[in-house]
N, C-alpha and C positions, 0 to 999 in steps of 0.2 A: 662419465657421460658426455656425448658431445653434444655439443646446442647448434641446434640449426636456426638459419638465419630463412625470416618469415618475409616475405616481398609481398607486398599491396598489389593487388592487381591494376594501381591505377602505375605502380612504378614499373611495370613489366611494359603495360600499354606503352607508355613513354618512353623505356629503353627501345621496346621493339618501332616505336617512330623514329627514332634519334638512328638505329641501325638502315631504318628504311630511308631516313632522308640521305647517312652517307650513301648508300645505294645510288640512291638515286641523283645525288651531285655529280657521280662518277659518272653517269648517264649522260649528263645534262652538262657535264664537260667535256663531255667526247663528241657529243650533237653538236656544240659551239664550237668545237676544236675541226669539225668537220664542214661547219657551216663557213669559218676563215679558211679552210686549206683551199674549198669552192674560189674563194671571194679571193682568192690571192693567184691560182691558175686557172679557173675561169670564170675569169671576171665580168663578160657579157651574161651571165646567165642570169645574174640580176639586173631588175629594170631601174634605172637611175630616171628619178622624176624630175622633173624642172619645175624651179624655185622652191626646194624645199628647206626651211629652214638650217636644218642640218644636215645640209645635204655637205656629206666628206667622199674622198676618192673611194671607192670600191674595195683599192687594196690596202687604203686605212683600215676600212673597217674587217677586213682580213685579217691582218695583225690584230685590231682589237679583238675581236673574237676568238683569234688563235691561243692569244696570252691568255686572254678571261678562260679558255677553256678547261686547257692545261694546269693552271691554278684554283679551278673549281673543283676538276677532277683529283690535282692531290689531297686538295683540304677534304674530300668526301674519303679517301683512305684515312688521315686523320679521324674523322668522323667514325668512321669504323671502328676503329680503334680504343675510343673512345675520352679521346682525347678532351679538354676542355678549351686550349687556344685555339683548336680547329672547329668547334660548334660555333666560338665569337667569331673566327675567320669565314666561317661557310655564313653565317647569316649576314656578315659586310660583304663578301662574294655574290651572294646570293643579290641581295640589294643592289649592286652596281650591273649585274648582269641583268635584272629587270630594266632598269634604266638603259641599260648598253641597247636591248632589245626593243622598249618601247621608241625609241629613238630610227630605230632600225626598223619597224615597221613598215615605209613605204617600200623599201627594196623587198621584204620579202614578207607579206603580212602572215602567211596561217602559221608558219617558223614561227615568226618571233610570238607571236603569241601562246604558241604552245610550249614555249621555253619559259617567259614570262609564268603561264600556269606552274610548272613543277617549280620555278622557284618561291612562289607563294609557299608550294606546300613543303620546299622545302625549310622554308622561314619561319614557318610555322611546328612544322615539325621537333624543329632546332630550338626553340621558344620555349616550348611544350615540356621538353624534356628538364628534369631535376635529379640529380645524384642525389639517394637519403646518406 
């Protein structure tokens, strides 16, 4: 006799967020990965405010965004995968690219905010999730 193995519908919901959040890392790494390549060749496209507190060179935050992107996007392969150093990595990623973004708000506010949004859910997502 072989015995099948019985999953909770509440562990299926959680696997299929934990899939949907690598998904969507990979998304949200390649949006940030594209929002530095802008910010690093063309660098007028964003409006640089006077006197803001954090106010860094344009092509800083290019590289920032390029690096954060590219490293959000592996760790969401990871995530796929199903990996468990990549769920801790995607929710520090995750975390540092809200910051990266709420930071980055004056240059380009509906972005960062909407980048901000999917890493809530991806944080959440990542959180959410429990291997039985």
């Amino acid at each position: 006799m072989t015995k099948q193995t019985e999953y909770s519908t509440d562990t299926r919901w959680a696997a299929g967020f934990a899939l949907f959040a690598g998904v969507l890392m990979v998304c949200v790494g390649i949006y940030q990965g594209l929002a530095g390549l802008v910010a690093l060749f063309r660098n007028e496209f964003y409006v640089v405010t006077d006197n803001y507190l954090y106010s860094l060179d344009v092509t800083s935050w290019g590289w920032i965004h390029l690096v954060l992107g590219i490293l959000i996007a592996l760790t969401g392969f990871g995530v796929v995968r199903g990996a468990l150093w990549a769920r801790i990595a995607g929710i520090t990623l995750a975390g540092l690219s809200m910051i990266a973004n709420f930071v980055f708000l004056p240059y380009y506010p509906l972005w960062s905010m909407l980048i901000i949004a999917f890493d809530v859910v991806v944080v959440w997502a990542l959180c959410s999730y429990k291997a039985d």
